[in-house]
gemmi code that builds the backbone of each chain (N, CA, C; Angstrom):
import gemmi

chains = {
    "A": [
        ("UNK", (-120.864, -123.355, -26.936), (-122.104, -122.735, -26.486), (-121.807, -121.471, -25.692)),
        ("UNK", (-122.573, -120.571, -26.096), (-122.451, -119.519, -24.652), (-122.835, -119.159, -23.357)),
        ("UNK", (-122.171, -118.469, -22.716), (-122.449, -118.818, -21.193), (-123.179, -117.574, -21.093)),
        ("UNK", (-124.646, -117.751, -20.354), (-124.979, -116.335, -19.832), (-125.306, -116.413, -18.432)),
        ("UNK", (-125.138, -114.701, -18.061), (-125.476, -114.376, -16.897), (-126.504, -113.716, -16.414)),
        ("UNK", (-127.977, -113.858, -15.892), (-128.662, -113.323, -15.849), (-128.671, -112.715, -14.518)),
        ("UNK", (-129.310, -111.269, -14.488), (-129.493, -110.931, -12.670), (-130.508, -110.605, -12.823)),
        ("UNK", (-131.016, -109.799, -11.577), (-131.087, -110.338, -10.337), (-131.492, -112.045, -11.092)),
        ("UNK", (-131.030, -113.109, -10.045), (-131.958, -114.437, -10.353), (-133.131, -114.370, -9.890)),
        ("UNK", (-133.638, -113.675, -8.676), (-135.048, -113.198, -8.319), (-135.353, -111.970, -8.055)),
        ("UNK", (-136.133, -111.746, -7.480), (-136.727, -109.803, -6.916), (-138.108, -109.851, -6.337)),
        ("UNK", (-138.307, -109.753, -5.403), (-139.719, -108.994, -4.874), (-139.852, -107.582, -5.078)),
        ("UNK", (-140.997, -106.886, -6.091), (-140.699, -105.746, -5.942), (-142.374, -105.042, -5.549)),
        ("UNK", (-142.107, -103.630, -5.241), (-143.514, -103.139, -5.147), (-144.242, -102.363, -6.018)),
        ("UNK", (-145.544, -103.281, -5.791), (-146.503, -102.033, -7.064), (-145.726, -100.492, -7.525)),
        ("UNK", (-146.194, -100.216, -9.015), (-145.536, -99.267, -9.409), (-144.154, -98.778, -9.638)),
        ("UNK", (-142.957, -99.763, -8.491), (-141.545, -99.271, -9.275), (-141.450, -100.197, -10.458)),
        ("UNK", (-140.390, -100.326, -10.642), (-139.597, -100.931, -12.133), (-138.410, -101.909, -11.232)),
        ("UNK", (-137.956, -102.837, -12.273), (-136.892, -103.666, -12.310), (-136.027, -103.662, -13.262)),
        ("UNK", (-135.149, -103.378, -13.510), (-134.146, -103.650, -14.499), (-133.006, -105.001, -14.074)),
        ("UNK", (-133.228, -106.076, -15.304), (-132.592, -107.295, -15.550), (-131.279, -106.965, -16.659)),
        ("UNK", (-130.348, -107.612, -16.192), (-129.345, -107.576, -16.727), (-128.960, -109.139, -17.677)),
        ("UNK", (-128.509, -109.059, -18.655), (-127.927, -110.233, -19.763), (-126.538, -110.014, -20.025)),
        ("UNK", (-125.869, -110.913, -19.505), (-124.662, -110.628, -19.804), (-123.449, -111.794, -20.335)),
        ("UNK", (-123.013, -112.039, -21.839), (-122.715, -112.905, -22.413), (-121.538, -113.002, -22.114)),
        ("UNK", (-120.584, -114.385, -22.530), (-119.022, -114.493, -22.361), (-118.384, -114.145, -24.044)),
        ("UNK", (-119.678, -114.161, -24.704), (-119.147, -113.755, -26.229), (-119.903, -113.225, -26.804)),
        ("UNK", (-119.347, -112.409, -28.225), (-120.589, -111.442, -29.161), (-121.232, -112.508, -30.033)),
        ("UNK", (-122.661, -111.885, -30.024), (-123.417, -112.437, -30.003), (-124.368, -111.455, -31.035)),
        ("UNK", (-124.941, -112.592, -32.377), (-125.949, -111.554, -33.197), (-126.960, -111.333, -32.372)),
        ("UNK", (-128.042, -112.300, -31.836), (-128.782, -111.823, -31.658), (-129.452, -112.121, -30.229)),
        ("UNK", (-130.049, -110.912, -29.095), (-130.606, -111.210, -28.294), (-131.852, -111.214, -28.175)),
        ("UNK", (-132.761, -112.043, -27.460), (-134.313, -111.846, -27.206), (-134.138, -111.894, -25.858)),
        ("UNK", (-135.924, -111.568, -25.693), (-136.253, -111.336, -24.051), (-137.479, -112.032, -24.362)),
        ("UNK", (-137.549, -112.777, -23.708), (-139.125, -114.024, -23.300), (-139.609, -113.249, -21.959)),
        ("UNK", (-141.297, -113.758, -21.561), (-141.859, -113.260, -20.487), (-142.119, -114.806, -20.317)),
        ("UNK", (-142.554, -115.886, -19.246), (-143.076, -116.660, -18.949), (-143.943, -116.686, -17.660)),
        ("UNK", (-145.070, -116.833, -17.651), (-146.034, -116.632, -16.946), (-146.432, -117.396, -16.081)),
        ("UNK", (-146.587, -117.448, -15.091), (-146.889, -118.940, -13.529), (-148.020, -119.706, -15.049)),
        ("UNK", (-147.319, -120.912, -15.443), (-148.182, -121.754, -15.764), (-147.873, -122.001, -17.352)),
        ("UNK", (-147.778, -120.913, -17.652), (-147.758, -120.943, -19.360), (-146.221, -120.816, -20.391)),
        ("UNK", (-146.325, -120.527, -21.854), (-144.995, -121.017, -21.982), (-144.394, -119.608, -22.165)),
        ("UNK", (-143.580, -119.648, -22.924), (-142.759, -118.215, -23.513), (-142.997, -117.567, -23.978)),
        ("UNK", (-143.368, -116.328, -23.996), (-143.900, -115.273, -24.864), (-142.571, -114.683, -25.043)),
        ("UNK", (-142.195, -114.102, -26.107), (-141.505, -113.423, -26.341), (-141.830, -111.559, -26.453)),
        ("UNK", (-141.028, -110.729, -25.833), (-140.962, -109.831, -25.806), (-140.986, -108.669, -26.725)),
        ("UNK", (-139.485, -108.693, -26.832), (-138.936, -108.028, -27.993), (-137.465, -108.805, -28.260)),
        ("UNK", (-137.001, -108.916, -29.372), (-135.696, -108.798, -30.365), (-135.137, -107.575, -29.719)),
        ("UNK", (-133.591, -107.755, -28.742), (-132.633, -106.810, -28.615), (-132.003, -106.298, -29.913)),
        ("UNK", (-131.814, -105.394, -30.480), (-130.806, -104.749, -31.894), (-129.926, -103.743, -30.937)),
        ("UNK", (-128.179, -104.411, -31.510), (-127.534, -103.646, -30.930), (-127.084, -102.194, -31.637)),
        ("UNK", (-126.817, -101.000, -30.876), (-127.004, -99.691, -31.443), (-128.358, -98.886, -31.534)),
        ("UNK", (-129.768, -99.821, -31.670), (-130.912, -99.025, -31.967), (-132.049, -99.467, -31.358)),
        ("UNK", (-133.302, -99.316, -31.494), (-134.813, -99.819, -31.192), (-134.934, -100.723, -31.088)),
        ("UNK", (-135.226, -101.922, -29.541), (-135.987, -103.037, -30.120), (-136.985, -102.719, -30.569)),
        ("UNK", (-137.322, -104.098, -31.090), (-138.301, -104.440, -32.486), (-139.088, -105.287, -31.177)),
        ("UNK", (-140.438, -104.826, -30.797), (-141.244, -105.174, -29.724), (-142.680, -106.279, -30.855)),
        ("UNK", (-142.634, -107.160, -29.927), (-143.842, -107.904, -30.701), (-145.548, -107.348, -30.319)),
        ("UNK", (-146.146, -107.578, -30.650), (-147.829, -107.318, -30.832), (-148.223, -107.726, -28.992)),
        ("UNK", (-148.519, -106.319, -28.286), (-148.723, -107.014, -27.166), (-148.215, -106.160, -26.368)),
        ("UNK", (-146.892, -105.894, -26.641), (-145.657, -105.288, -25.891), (-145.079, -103.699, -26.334)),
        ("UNK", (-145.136, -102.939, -25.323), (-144.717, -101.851, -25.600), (-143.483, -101.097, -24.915)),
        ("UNK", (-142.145, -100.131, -25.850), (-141.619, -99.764, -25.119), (-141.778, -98.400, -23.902)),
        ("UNK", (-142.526, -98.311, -23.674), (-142.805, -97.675, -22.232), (-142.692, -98.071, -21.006)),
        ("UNK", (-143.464, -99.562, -21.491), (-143.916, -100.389, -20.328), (-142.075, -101.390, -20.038)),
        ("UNK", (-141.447, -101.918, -21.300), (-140.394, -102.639, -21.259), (-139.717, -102.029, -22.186)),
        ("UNK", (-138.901, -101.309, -21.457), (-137.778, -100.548, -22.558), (-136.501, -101.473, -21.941)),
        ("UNK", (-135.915, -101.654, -23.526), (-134.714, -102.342, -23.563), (-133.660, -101.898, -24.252)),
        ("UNK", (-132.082, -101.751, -23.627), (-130.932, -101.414, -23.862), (-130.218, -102.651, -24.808)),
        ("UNK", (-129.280, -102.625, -25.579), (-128.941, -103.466, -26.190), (-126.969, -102.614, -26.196)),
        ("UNK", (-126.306, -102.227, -25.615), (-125.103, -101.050, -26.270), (-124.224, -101.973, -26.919)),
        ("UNK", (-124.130, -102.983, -26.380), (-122.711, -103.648, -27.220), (-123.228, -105.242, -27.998)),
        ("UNK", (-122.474, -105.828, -28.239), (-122.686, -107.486, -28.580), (-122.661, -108.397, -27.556)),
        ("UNK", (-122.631, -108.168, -26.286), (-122.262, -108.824, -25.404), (-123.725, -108.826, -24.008)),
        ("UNK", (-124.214, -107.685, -24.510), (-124.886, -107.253, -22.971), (-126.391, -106.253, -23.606)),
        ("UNK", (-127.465, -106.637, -22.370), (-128.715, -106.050, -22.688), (-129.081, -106.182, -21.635)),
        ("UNK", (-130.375, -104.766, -21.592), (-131.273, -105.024, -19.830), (-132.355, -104.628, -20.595)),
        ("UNK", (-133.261, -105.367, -19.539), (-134.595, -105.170, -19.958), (-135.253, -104.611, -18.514)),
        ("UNK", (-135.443, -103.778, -18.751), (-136.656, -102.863, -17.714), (-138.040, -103.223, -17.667)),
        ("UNK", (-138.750, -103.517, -16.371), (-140.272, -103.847, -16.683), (-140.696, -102.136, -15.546)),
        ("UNK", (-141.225, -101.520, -15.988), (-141.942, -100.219, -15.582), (-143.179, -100.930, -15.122)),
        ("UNK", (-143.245, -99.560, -14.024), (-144.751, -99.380, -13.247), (-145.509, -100.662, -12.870)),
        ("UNK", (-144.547, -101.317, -11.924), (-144.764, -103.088, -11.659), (-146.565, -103.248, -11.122)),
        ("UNK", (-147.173, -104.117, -11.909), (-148.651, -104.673, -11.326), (-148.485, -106.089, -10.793)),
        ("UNK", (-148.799, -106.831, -10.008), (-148.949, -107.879, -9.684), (-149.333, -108.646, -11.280)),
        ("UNK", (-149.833, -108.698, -12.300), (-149.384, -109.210, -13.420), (-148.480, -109.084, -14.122)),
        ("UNK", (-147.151, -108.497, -13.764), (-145.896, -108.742, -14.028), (-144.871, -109.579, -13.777)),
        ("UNK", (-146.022, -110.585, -12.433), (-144.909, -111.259, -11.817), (-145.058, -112.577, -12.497)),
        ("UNK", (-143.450, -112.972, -13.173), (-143.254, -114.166, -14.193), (-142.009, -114.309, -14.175)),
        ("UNK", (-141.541, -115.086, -14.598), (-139.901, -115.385, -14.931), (-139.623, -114.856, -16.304)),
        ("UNK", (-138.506, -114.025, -16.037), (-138.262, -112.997, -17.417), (-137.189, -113.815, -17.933)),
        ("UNK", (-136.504, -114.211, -19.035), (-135.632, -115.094, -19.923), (-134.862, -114.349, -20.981)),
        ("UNK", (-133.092, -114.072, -20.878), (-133.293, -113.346, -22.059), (-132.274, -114.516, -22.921)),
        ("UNK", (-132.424, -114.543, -24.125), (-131.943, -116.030, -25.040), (-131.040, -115.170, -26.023)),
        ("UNK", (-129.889, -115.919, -26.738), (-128.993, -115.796, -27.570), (-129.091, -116.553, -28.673)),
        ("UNK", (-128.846, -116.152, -29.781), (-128.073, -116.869, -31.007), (-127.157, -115.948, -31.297)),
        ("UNK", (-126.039, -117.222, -32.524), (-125.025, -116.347, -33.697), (-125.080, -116.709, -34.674)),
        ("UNK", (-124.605, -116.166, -34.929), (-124.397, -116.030, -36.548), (-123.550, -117.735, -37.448)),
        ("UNK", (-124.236, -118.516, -37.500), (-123.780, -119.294, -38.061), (-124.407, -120.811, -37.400)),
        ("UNK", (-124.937, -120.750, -36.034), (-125.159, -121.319, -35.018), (-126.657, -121.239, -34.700)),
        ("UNK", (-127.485, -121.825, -35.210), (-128.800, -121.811, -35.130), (-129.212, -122.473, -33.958)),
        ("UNK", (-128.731, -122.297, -32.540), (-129.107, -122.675, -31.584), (-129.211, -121.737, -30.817)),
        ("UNK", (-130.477, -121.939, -29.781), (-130.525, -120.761, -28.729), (-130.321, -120.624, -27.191)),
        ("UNK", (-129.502, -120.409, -26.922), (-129.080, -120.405, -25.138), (-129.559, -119.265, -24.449)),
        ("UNK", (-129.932, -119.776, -23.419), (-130.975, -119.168, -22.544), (-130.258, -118.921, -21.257)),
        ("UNK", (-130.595, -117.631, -20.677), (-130.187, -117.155, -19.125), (-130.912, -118.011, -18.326)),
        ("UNK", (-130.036, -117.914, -16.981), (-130.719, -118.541, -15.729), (-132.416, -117.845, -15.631)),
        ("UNK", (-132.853, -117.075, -15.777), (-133.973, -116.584, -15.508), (-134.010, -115.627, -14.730)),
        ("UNK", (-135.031, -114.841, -14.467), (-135.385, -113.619, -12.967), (-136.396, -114.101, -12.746)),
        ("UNK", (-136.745, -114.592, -12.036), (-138.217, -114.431, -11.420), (-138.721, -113.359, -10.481)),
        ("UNK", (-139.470, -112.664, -10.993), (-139.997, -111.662, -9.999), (-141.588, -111.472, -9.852)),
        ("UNK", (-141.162, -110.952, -8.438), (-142.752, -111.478, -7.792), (-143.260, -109.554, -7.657)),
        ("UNK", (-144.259, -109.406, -7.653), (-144.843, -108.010, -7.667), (-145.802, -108.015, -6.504)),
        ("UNK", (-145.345, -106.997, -5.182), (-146.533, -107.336, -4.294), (-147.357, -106.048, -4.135)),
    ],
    "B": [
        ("UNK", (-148.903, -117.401, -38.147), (-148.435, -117.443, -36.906), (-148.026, -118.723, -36.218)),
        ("UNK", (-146.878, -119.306, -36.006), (-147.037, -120.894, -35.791), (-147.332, -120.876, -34.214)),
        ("UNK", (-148.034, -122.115, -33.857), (-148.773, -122.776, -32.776), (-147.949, -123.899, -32.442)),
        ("UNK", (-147.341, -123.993, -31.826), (-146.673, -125.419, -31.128), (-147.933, -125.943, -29.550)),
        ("UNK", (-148.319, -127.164, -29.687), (-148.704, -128.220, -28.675), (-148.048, -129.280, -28.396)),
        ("UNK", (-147.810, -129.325, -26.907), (-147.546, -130.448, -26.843), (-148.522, -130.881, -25.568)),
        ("UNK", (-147.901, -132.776, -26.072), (-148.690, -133.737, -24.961), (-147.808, -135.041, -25.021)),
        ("UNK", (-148.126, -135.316, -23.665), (-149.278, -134.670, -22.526), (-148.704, -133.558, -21.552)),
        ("UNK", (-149.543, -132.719, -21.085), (-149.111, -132.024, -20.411), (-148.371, -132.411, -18.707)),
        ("UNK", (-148.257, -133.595, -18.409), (-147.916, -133.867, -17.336), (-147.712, -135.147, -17.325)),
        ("UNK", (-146.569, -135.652, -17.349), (-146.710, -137.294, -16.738), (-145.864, -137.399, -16.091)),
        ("UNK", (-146.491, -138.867, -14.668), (-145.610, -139.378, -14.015), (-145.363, -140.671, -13.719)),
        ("UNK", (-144.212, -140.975, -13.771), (-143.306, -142.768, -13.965), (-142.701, -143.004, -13.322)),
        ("UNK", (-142.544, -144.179, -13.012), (-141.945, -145.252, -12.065), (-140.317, -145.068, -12.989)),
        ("UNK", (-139.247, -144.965, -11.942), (-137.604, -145.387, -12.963), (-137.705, -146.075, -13.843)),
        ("UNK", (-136.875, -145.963, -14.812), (-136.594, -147.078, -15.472), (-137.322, -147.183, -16.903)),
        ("UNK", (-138.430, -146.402, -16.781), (-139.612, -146.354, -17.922), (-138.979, -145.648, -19.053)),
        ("UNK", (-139.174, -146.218, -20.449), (-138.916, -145.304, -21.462), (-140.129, -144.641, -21.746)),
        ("UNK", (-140.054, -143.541, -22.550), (-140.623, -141.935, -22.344), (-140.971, -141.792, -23.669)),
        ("UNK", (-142.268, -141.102, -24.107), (-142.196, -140.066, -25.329), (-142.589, -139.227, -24.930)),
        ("UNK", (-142.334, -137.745, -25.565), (-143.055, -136.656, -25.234), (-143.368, -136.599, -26.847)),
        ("UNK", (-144.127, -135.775, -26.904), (-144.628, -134.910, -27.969), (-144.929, -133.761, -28.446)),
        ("UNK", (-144.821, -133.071, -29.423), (-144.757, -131.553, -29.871), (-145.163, -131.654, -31.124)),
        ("UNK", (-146.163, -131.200, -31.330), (-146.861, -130.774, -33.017), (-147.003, -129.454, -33.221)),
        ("UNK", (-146.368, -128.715, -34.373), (-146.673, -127.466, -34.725), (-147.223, -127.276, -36.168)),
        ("UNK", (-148.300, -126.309, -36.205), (-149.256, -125.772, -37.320), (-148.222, -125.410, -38.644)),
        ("UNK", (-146.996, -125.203, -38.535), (-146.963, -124.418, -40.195), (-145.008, -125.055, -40.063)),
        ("UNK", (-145.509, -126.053, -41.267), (-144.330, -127.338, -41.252), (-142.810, -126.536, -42.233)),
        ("UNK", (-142.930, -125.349, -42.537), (-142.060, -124.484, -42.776), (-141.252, -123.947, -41.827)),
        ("UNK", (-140.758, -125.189, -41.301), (-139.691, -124.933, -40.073), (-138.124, -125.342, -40.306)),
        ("UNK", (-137.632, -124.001, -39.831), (-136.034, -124.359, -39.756), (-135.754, -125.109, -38.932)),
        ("UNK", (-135.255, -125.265, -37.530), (-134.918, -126.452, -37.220), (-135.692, -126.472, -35.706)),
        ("UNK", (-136.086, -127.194, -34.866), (-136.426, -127.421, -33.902), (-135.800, -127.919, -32.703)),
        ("UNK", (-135.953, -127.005, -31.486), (-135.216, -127.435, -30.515), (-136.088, -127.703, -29.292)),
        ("UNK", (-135.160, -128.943, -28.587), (-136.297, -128.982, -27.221), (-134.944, -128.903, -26.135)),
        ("UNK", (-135.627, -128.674, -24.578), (-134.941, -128.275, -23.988), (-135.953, -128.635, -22.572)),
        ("UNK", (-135.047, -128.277, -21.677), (-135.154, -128.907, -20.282), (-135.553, -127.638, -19.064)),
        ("UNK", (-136.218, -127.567, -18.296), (-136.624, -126.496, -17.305), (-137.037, -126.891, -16.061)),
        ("UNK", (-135.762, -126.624, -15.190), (-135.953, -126.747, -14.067), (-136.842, -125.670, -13.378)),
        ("UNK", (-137.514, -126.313, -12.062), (-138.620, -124.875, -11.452), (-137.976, -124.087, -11.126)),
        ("UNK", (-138.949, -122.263, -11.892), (-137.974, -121.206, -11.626), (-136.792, -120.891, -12.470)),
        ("UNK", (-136.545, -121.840, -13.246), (-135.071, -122.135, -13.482), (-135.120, -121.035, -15.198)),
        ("UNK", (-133.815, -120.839, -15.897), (-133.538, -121.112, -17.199), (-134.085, -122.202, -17.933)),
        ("UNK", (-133.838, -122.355, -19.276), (-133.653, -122.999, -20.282), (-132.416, -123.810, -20.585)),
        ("UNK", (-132.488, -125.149, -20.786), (-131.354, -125.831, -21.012), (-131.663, -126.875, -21.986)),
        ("UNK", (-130.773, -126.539, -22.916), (-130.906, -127.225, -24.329), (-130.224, -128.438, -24.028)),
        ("UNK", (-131.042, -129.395, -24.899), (-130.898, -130.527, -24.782), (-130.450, -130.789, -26.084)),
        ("UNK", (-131.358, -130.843, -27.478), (-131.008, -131.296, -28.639), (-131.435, -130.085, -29.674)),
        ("UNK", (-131.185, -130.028, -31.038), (-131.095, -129.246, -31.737), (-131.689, -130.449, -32.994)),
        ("UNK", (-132.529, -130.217, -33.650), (-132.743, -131.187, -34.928), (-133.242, -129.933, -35.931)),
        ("UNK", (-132.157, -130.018, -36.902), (-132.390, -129.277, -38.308), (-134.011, -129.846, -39.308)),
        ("UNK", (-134.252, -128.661, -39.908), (-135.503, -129.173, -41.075), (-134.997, -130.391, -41.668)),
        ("UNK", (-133.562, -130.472, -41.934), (-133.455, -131.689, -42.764), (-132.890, -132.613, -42.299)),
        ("UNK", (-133.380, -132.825, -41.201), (-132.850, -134.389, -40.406), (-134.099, -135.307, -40.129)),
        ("UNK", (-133.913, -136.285, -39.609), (-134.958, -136.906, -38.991), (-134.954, -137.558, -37.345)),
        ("UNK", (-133.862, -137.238, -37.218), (-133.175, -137.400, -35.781), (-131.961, -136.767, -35.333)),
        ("UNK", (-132.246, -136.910, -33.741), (-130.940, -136.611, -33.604), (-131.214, -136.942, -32.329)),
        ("UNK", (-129.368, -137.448, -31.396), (-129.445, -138.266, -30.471), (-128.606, -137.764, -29.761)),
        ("UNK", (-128.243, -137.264, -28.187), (-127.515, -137.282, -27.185), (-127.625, -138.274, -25.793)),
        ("UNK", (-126.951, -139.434, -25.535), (-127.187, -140.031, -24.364), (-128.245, -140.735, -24.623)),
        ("UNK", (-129.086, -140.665, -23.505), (-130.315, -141.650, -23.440), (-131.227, -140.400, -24.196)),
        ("UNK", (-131.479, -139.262, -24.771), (-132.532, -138.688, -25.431), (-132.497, -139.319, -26.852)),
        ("UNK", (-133.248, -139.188, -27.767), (-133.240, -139.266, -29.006), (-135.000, -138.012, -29.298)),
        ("UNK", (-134.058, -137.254, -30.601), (-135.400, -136.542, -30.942), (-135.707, -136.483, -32.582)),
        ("UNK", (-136.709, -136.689, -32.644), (-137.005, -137.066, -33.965), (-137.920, -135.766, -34.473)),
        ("UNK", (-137.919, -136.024, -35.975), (-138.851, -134.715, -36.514), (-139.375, -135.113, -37.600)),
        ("UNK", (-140.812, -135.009, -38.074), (-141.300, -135.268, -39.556), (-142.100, -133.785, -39.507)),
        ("UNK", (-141.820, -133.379, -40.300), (-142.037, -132.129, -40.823), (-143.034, -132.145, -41.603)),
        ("UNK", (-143.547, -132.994, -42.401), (-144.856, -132.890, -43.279), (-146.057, -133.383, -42.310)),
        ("UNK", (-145.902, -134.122, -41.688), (-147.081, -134.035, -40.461), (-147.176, -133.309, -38.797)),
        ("UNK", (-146.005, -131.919, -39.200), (-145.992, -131.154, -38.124), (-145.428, -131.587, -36.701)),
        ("UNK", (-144.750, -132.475, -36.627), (-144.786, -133.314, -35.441), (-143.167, -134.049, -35.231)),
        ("UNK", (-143.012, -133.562, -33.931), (-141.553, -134.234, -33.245), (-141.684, -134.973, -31.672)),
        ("UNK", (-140.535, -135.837, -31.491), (-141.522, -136.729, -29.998), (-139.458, -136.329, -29.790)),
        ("UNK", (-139.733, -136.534, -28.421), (-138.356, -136.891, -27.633), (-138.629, -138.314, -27.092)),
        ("UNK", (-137.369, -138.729, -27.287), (-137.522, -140.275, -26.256), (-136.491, -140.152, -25.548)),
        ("UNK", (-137.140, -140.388, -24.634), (-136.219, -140.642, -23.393), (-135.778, -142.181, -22.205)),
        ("UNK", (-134.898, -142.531, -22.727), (-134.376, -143.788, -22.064), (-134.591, -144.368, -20.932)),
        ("UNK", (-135.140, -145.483, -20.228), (-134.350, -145.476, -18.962), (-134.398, -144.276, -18.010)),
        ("UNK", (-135.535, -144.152, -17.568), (-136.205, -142.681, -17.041), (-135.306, -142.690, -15.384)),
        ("UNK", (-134.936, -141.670, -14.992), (-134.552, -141.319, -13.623), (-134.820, -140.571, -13.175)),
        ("UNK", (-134.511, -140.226, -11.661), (-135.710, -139.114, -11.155), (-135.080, -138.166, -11.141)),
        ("UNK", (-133.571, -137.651, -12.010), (-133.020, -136.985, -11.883), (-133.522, -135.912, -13.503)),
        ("UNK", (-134.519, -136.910, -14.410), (-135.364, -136.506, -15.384), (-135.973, -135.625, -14.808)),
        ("UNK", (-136.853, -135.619, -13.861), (-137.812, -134.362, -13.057), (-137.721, -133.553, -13.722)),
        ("UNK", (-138.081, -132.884, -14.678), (-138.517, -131.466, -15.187), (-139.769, -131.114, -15.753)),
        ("UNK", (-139.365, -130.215, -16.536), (-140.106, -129.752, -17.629), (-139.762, -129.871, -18.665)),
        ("UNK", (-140.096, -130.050, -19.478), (-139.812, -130.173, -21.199), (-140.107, -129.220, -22.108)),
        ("UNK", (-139.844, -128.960, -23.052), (-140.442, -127.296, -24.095), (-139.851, -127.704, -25.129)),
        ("UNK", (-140.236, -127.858, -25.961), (-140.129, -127.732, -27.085), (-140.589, -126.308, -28.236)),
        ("UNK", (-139.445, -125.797, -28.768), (-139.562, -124.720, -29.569), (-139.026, -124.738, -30.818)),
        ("UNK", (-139.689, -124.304, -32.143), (-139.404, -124.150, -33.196), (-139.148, -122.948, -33.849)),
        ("UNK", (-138.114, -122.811, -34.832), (-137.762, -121.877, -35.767), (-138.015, -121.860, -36.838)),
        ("UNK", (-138.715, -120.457, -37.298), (-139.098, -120.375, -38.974), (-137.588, -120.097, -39.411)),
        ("UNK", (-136.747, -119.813, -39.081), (-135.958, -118.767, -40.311), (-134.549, -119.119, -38.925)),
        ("UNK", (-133.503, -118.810, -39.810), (-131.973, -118.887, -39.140), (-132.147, -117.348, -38.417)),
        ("UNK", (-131.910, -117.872, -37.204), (-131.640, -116.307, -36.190), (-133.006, -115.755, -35.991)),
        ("UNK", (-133.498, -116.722, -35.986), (-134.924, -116.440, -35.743), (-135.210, -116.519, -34.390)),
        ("UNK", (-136.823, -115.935, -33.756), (-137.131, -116.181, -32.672), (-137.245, -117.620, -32.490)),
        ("UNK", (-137.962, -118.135, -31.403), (-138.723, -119.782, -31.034), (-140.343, -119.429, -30.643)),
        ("UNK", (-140.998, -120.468, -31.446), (-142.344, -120.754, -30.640), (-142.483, -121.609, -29.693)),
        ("UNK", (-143.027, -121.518, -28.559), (-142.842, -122.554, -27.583), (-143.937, -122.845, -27.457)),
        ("UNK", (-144.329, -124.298, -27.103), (-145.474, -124.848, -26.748), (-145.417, -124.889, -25.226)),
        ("UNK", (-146.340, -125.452, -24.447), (-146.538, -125.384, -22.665), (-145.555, -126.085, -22.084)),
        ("UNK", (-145.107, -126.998, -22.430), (-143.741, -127.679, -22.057), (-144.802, -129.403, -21.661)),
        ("UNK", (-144.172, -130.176, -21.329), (-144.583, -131.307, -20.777), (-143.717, -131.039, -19.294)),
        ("UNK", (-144.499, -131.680, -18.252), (-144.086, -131.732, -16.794), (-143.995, -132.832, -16.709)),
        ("UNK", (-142.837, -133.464, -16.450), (-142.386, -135.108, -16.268), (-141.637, -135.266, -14.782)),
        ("UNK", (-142.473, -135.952, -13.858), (-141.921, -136.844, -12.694), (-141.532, -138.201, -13.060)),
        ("UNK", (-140.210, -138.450, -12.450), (-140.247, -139.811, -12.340), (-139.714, -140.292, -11.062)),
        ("UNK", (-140.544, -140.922, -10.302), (-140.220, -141.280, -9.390), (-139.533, -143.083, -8.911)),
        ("UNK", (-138.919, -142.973, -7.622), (-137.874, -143.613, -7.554), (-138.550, -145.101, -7.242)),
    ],
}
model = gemmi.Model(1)
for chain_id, residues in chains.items():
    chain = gemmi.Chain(chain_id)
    for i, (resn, *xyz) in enumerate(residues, 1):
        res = gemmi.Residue()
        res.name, res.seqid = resn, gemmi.SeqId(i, " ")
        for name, pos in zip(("N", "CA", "C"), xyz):
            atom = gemmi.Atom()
            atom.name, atom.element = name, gemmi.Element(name[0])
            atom.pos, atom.b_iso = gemmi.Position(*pos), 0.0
            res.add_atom(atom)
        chain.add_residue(res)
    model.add_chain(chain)
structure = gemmi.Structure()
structure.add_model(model)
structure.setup_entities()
């Protein structure tokens, strides 16, 4: 299984800045996602990390608001811009490989927006 | 678009109790299904992995089962302890390397 590292594990931040979360694997890895989870509800997913190019953002989600880095097989950050107090959720970013149809999940960020 | 539910959304037990949870999803064209464990605040921690073409699968005191033509998988859980305390989630995959749909999770106390 792979080991990940997520940061910050929490953050208080203030209206309007940004956070950038870090994912950081012990091995390469096809594919990364980024989940949002919301006080109460389940996983939304974000976007699909692609390493070298564009995430692929789902219906909902835009990169302005969550632009995400992907540079190597190993590592991705996800940025949440122009923080509202409805940003504050536990952000998740999850792994699979290539052969291994299972998905391992970071410790989480929880961040609170005041 | 698949829909995962589960139920109940909350239960709580005395030790010792054996457990089902439950998870039904809308579109039975599923690769394999996984459920997993969530501490508050916490990550995701996989528990079991059951392929489209199994009908179980077992670690320890869990066992998780899957019938696929009536949309629907239960976890059982053994011999409940309060060290069970979580959350539960269950998520499914259309396709290899695919995302997960997650349903609300079940919230399980068990107290001592």
């Amino acid at each position: 299984s792979a080991v990940i590292s997520q940061k910050p594990s929490r953050d208080i931040c203030q209206r309007g800045t940004s956070l950038t979360i870090q994912c950081q694997v012990d091995s390469q890895v096809t594919m990364m996602f980024w989940y949002r989870q919301q006080p109460g509800q389940s996983l939304t997913l974000i976007a699909t990390a692609n390493q070298g190019s564009e995430a692929t953002y789902e219906s909902g989600f835009v990169i302005d608001k969550f632009p995400i880095s992907r540079p190597n097989l190993t590592f991705s950050t996800l940025t949440v811009s122009n923080l509202s107090p409805e940003d504050s959720s536990i952000y998740l970013c999850s792994v699979e490989s290539q052969g291994v149809t299972e998905a391992f999940f970071g410790q989480g960020t929880r961040l609170t927006v005041v | 678009k698949q829909e995962v539910t589960q139920i109940p959304a909350a239960l709580s037990v005395p030790e010792g109790e054996n457990l089902v949870l439950n998870c039904s999803f809308t579109d039975s064209a599923i690769y394999n299904l996984q459920w997993f464990r969530q501490d508050p605040g916490k990550g995701l921690t996989s528990l079991l992995l059951i392929q489209s073409s199994q009908r179980e699968q077992t670690s320890g005191r869990l066992n998780a089962s899957l019938d696929k033509s009536s949309g629907r998988s239960t976890l059982y859980i053994a011999a409940s302890q309060p060290g069970d305390s979580a959350t539960y989630l269950c998520g499914s995959r259309g396709s290899t390397l695919g995302r997960l749909y997650f349903g609300r999770g079940t919230q399980l106390t068990v107290w001592p």
